[in-house]
C-alpha positions as CSV (number, residue, x, y, z in Angstrom):
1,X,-6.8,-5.4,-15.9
2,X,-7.6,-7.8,-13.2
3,X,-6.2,-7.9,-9.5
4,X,-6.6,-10.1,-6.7
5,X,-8.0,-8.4,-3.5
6,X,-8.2,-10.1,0.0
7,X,-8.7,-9.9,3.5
8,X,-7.2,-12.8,4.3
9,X,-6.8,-12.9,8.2
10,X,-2.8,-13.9,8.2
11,X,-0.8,-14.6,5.0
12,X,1.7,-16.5,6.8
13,X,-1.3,-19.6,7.4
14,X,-0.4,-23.5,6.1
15,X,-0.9,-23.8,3.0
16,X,-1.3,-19.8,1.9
17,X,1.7,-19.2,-0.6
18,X,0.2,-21.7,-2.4
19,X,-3.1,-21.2,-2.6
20,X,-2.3,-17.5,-3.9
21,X,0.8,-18.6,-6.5
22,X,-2.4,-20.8,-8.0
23,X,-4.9,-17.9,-8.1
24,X,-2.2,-16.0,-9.6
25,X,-1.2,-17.9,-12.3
26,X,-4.6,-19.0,-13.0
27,X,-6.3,-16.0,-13.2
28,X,-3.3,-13.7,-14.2
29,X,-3.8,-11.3,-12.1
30,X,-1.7,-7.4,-12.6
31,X,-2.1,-6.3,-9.3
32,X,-2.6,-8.4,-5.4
33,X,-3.4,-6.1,-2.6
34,X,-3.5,-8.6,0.6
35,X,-5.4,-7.0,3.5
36,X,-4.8,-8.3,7.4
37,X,-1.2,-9.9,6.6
38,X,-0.9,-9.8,10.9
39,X,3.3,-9.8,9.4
40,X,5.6,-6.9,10.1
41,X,7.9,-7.9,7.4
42,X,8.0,-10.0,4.6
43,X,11.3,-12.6,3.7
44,X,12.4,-13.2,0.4
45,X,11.5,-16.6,0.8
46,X,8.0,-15.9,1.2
47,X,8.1,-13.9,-2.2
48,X,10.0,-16.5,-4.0
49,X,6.8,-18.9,-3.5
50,X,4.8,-16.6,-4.2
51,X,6.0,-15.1,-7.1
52,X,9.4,-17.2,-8.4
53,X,9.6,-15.3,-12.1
54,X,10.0,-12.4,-9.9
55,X,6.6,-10.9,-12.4
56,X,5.9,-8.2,-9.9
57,X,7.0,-5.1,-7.4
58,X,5.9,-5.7,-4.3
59,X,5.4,-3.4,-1.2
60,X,4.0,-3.8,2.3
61,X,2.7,-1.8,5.5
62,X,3.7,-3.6,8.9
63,X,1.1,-4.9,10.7
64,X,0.8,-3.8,14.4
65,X,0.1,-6.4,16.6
66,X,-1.7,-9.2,15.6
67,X,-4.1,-6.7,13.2
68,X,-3.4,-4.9,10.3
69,X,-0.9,-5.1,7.5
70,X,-0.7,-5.0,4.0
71,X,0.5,-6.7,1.2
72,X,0.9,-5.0,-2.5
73,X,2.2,-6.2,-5.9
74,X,2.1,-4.8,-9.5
75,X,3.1,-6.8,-12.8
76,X,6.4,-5.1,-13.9
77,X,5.8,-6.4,-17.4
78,X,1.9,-4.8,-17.7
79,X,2.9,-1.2,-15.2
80,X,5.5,1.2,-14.5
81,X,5.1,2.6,-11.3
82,X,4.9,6.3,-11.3
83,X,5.0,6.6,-7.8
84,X,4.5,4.9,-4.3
85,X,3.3,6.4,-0.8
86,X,2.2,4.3,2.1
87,X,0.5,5.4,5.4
88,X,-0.4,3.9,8.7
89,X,-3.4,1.8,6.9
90,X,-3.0,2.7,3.5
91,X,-0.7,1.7,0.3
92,X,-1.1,4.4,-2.6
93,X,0.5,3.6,-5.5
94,X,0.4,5.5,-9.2
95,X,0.8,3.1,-11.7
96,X,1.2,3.6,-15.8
97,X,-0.5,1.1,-17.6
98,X,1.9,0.0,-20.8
99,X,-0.3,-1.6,-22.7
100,X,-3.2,1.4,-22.8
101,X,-1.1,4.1,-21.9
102,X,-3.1,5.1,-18.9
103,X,-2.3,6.5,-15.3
104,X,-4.6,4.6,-12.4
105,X,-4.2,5.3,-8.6
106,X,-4.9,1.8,-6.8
């Protein structure tokens, strides 16, 4: 399993989307959790670049202000998702693993 885990002071920066489409494809990553988005919502748009063979589930916390936010994705091909729960700073998410048959909390 590998994800991609960042704190990358504003996903909405020139430049961004691309940057992480590369490390995702290159890398093949199963799960992105994006720390500091500074977004309160996310466009379709922005997923699109990101993620065009529509490969993963994404969810997000708000940010509030110009601090916080999160970003979260799982690869619907590699997890099912078992369940999802998000808090003020948190994303919790129970994922089944398909190809070893395994439940992980990330």
């Amino acid at each position: 399993m590998i994800g991609l885990i960042w704190n990358c002071r504003g996903v909405y920066k020139k430049g961004l989307n691309t940057f992480l489409k590369d490390l995702i494809g290159e890398y093949k990553v199963d799960f992105i959790c994006i720390q500091e988005t500074m977004r309160k919502k996310f466009t379709e748009k922005f997923f699109r670049t990101l993620d065009s063979q529509k490969n993963f589930k994404w969810f997000w916390i708000p940010s509030k202000g110009k601090s916080g936010g999160m970003l979260s994705g799982i690869k619907i091909e590699r997890f099912d998702l078992e369940n999802f729960e998000s808090g003020e700073y948190t994303i919790i998410a129970n994922i089944h693993d398909k190809m070893f048959k395994k439940i992980y909390l990330l």
